[in-house]
C-alpha positions in Angstrom: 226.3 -7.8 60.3 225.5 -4.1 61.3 222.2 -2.4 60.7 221.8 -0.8 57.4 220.0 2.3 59.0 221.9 3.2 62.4 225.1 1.0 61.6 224.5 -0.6 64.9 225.9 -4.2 65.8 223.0 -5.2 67.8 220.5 -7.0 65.4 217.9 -9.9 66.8 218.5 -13.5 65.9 216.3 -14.5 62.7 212.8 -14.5 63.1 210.3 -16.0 60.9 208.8 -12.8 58.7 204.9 -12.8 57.9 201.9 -10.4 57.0 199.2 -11.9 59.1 198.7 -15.0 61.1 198.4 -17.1 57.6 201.9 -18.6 56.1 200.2 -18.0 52.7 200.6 -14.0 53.5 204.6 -13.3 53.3 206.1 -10.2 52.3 206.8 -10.5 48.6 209.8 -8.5 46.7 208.0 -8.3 43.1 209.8 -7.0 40.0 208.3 -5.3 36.4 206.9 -7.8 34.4 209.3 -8.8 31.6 206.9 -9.3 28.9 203.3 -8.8 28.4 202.0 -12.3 29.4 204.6 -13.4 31.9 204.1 -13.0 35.6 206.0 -10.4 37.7 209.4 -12.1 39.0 208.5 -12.5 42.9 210.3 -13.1 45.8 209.1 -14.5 49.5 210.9 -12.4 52.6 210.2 -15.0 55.0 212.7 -14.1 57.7 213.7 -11.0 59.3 216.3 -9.6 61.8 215.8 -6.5 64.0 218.0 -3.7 65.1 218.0 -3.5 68.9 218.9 0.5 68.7 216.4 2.1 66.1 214.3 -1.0 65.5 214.8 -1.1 61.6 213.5 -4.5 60.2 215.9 -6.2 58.1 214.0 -8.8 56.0 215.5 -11.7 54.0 215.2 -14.2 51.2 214.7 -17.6 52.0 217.5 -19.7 50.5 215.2 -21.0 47.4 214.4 -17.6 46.7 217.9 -16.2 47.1 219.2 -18.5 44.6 216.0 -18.2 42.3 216.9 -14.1 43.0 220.5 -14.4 42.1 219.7 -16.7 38.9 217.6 -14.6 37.8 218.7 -11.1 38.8 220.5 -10.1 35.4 217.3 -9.9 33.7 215.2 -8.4 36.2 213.8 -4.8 35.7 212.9 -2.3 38.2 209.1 -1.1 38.7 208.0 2.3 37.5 207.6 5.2 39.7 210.7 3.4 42.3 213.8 5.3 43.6 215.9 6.3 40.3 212.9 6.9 38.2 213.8 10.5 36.2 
């Protein structure tokens, strides 16, 4: 695995990813809503590596949410005003 901003070989082990001291307060990779009264798909980053060069964070799915992610990832839509918005 090589970091996906330097391209350097020389990431951390996995480390548990959180916000705060709490476990309730993970980072969360949240979608558009797909309908008016549905909640926003979301996703818990609960573990993270670390480039050793330029000190990127690389943060990662849990395995539930992985597989929830790639069940689900044909009918996600991005959020407005993200990267490829015209």
């Amino acid at each position: 695995m090589r970091c996906a901003i330097c391209g350097s070989g020389r990431l951390s082990p996995v480390g548990e990813l959180t916000s705060s001291d709490s476990m309730q307060k993970r980072l969360r990779l949240k979608f558009a809503r797909p309908g008016a009264l549905k909640a926003r798909p979301t996703f818990h980053a609960g573990f993270a590596r670390a480039c050793r060069d330029c000190g990127a964070l690389l943060p990662f799915l849990g395995e539930g949410d992985r597989r929830r992610l790639d069940a689900e990832a044909d009918g996600l839509s991005g959020v407005e005003g993200g990267p490829g918005d015209a």
